[in-house]
C-alpha atoms as an extended CHARMM CRD file, in Angstrom:
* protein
*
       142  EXT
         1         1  UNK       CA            -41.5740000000      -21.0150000000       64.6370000000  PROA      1               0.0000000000
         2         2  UNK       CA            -41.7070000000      -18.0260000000       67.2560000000  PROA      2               0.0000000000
         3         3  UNK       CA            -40.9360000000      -19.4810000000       70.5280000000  PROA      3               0.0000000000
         4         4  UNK       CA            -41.5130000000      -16.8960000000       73.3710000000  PROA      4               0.0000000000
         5         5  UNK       CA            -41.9970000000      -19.5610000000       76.2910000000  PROA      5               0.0000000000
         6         6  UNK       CA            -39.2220000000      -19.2520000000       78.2750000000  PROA      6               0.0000000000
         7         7  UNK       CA            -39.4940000000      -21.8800000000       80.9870000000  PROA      7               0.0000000000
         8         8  UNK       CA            -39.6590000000      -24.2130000000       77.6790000000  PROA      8               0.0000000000
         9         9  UNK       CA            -36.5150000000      -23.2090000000       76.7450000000  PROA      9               0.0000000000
        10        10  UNK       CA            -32.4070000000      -24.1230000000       77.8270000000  PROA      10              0.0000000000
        11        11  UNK       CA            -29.3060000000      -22.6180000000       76.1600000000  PROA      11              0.0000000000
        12        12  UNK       CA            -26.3280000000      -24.0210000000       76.7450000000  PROA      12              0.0000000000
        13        13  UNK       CA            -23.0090000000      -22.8120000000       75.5500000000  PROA      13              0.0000000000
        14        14  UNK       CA            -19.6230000000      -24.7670000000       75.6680000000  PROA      14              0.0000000000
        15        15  UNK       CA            -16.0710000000      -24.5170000000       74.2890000000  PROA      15              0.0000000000
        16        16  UNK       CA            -14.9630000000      -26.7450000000       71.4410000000  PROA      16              0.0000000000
        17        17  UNK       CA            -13.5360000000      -29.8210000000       73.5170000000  PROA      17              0.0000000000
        18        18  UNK       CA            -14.3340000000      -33.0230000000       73.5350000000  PROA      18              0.0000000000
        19        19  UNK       CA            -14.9490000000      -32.9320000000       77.2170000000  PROA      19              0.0000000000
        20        20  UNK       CA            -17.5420000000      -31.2430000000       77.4300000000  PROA      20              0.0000000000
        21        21  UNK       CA            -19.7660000000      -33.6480000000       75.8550000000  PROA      21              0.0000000000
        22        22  UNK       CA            -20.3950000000      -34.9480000000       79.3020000000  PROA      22              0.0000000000
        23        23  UNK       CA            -21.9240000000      -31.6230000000       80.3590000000  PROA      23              0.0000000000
        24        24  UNK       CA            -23.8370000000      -32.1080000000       77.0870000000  PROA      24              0.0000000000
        25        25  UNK       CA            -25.4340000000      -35.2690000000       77.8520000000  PROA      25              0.0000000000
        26        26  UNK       CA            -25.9030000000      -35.3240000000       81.3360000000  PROA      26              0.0000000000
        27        27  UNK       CA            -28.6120000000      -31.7620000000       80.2430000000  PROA      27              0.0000000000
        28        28  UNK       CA            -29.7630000000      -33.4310000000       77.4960000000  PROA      28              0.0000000000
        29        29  UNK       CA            -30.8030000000      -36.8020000000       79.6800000000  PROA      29              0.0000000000
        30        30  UNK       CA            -32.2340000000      -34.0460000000       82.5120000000  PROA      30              0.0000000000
        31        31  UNK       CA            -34.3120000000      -32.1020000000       80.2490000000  PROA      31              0.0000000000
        32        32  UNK       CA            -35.7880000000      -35.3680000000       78.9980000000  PROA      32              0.0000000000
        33        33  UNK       CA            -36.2590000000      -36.8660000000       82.0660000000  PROA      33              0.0000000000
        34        34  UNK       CA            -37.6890000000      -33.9310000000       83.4510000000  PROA      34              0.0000000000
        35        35  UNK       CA            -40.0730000000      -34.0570000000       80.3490000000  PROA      35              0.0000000000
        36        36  UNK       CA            -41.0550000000      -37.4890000000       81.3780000000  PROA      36              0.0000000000
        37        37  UNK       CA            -40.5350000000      -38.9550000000       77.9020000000  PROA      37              0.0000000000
        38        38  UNK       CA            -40.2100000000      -42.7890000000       77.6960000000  PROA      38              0.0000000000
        39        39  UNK       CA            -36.7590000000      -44.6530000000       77.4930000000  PROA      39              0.0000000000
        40        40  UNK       CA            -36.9030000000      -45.2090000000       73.5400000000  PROA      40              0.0000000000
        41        41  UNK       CA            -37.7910000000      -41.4740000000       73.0170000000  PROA      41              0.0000000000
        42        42  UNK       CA            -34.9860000000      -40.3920000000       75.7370000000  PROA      42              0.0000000000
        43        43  UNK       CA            -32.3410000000      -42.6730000000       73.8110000000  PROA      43              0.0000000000
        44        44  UNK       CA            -33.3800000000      -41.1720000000       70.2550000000  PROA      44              0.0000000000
        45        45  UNK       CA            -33.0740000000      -37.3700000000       71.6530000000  PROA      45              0.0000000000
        46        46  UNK       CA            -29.9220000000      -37.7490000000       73.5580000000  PROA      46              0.0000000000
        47        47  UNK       CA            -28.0160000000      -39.9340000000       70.9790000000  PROA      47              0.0000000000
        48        48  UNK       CA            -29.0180000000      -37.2310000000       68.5620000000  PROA      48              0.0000000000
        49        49  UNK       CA            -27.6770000000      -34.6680000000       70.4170000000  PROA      49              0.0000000000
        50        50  UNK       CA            -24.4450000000      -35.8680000000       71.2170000000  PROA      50              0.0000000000
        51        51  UNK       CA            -24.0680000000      -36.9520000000       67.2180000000  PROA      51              0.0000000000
        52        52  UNK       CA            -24.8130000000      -32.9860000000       66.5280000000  PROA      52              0.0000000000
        53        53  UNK       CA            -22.5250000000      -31.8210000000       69.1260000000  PROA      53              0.0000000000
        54        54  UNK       CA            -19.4760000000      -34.0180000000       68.2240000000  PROA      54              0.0000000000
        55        55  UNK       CA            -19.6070000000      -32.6110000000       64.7280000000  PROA      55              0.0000000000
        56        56  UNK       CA            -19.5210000000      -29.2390000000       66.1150000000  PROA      56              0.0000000000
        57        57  UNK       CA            -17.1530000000      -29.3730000000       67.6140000000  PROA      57              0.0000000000
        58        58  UNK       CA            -14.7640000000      -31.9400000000       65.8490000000  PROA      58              0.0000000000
        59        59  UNK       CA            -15.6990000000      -31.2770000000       62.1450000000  PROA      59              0.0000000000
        60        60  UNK       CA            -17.5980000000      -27.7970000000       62.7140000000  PROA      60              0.0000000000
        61        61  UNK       CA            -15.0380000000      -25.4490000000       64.9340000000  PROA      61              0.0000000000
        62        62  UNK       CA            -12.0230000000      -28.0150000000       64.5350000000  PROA      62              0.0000000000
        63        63  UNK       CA            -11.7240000000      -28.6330000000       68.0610000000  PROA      63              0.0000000000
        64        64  UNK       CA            -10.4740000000      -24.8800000000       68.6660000000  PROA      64              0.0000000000
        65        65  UNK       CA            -11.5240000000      -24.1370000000       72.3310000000  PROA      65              0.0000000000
        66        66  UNK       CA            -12.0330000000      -19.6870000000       71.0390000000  PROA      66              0.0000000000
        67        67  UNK       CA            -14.8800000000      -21.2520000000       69.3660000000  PROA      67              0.0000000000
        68        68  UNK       CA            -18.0330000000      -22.2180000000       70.9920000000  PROA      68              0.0000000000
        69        69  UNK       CA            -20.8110000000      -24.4470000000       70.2980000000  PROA      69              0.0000000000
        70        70  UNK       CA            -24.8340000000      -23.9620000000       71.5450000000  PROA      70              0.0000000000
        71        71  UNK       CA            -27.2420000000      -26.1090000000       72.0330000000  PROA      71              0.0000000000
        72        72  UNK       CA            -30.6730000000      -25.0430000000       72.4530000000  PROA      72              0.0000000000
        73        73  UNK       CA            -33.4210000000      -26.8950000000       73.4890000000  PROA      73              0.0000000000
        74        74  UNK       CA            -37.4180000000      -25.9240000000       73.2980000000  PROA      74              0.0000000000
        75        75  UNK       CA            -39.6490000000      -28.0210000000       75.0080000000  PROA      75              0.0000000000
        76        76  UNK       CA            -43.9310000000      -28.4570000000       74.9310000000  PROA      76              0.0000000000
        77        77  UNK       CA            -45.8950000000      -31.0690000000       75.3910000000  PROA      77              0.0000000000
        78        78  UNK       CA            -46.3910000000      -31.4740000000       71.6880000000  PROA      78              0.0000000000
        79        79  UNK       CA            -42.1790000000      -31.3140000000       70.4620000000  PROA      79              0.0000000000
        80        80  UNK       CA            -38.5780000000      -31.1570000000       71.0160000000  PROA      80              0.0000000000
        81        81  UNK       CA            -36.4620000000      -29.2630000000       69.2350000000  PROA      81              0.0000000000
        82        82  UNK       CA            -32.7000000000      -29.0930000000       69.4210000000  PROA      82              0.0000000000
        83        83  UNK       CA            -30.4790000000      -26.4160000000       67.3730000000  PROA      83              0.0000000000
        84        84  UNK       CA            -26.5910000000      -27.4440000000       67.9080000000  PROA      84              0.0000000000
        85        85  UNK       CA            -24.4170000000      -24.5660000000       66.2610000000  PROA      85              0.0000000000
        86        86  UNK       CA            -20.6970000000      -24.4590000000       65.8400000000  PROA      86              0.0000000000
        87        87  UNK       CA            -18.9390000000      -21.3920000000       64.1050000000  PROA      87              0.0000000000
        88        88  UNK       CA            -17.3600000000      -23.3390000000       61.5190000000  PROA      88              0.0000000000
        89        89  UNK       CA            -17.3760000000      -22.3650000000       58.0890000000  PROA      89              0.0000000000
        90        90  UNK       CA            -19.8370000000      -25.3820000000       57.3000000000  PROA      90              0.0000000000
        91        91  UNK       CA            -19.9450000000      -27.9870000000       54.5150000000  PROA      91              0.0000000000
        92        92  UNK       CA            -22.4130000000      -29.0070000000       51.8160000000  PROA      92              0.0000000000
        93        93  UNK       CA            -24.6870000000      -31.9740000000       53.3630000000  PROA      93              0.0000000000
        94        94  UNK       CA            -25.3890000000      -33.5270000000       50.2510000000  PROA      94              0.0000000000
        95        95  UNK       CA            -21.6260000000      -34.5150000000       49.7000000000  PROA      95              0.0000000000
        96        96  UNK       CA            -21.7780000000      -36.8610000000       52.5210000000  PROA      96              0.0000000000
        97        97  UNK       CA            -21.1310000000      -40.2540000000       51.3740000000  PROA      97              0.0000000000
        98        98  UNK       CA            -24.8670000000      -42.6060000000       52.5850000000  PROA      98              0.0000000000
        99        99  UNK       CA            -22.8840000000      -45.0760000000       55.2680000000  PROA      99              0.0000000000
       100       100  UNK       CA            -25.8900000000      -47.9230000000       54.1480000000  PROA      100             0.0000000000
       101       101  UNK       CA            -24.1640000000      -47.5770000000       51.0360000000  PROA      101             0.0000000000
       102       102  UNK       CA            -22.2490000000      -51.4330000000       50.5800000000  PROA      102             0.0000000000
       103       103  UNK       CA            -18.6560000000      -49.7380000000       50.4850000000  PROA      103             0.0000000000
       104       104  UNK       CA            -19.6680000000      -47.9310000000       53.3580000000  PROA      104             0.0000000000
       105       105  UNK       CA            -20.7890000000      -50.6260000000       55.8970000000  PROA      105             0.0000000000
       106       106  UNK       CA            -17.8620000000      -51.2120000000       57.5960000000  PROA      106             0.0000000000
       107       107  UNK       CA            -16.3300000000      -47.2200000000       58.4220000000  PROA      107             0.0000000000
       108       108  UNK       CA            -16.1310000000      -46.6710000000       61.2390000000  PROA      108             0.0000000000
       109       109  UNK       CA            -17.0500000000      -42.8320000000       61.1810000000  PROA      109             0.0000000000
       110       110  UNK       CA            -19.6390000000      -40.7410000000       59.0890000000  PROA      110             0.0000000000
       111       111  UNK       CA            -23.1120000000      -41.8460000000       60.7500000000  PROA      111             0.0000000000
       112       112  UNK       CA            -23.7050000000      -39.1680000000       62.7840000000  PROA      112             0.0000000000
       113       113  UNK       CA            -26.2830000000      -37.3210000000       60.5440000000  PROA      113             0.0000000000
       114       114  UNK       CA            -27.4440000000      -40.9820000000       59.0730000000  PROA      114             0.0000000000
       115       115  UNK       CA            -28.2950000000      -41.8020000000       63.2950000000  PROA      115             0.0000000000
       116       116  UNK       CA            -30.0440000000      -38.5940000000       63.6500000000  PROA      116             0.0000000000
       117       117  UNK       CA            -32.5360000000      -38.2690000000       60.5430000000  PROA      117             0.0000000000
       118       118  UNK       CA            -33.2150000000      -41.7480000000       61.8480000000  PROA      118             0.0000000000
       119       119  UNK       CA            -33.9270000000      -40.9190000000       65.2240000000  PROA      119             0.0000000000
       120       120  UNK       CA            -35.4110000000      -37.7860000000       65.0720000000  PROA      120             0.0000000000
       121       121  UNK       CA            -38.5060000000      -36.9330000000       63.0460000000  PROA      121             0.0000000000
       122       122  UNK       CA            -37.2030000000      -34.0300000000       61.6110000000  PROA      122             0.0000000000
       123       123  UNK       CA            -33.4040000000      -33.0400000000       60.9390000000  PROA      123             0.0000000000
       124       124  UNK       CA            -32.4070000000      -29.4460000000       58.8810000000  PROA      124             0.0000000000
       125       125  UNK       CA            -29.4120000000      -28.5310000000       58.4600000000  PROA      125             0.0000000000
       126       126  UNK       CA            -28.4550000000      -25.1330000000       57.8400000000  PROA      126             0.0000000000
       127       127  UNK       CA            -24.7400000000      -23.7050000000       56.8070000000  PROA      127             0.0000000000
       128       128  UNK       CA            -24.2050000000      -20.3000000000       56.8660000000  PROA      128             0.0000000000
       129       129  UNK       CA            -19.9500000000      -20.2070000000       55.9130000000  PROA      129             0.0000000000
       130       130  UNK       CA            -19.0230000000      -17.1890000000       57.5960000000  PROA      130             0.0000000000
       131       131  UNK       CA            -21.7340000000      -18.0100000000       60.8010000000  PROA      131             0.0000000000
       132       132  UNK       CA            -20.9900000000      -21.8380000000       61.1380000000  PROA      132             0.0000000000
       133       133  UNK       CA            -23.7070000000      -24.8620000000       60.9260000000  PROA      133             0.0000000000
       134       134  UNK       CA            -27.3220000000      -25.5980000000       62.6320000000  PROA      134             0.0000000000
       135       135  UNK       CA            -28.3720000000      -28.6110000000       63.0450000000  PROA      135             0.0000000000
       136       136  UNK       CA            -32.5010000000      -28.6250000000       63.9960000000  PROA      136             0.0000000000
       137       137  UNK       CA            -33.9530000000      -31.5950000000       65.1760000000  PROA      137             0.0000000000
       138       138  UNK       CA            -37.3610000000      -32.1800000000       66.3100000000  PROA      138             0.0000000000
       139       139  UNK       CA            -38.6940000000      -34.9300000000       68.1500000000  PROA      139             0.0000000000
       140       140  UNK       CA            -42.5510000000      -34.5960000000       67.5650000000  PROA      140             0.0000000000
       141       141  UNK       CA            -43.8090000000      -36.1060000000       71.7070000000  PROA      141             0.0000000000
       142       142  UNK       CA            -47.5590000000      -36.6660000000       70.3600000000  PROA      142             0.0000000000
């Protein structure tokens, strides 16, 4: 999808710390206030986000602060979409283990994708090994 609206549009950019997730959330939660979404919608986005971002930057770019992770978001009245990218060397997203799965229930880790194809109404996730891993997400607003 060719997206040439730029007032539709935020990049954001941030080094591989867990700190920053902050930062993170607190432009998630303002672009989707500012959209005027309702709570539910708000929760699923920005939960979503912060799942993509953490595994950028913990599992993606191995908390090395040289490596960066960006989050773009595109806004219209119809969608969100959010790309999070790290510049990992990626992973194959059918080896991760389903955590409804009975021996799975009670780890506490390895949800994060699991919470966002829930959330979000479309999740792809594309590895590249020698560019890292994007996660897209789309929230369809209609």
């Amino acid at each position: 999808m060719e997206r040439t609206d730029s007032a539709g549009r935020v990049d954001l950019s941030v080094p591989s710390l867990m700190d920053y997730l902050s930062v993170i959330d607190a432009v998630s939660e303002g672009i989707t206030e500012r959209l005027g979404l309702d709570e539910e919608i708000r929760h699923a986005v920005n939960n979503s986000v912060i799942e993509a971002a953490t595994n950028a930057i913990e599992h993606g770019n191995r908390l090395d602060v040289r490596k960066r992770v960006r989050i773009r978001f595109f806004s219209s009245a119809e969608r969100i979409e959010i790309d999070v990218s790290d510049e990992g060397g990626g992973f194959d997203p059918d080896q991760i283990e389903s955590p409804v799965r009975e021996e799975n229930l009670m780890r506490v880790r390895g949800r994060g994708i699991f919470i966002m194809r829930s959330y979000m109404d479309d999740v792809d996730i594309r590895v590249e090994p020698t560019r890292g891993t994007t996660v897209h997400m789309t929230k369809n607003l209609k």
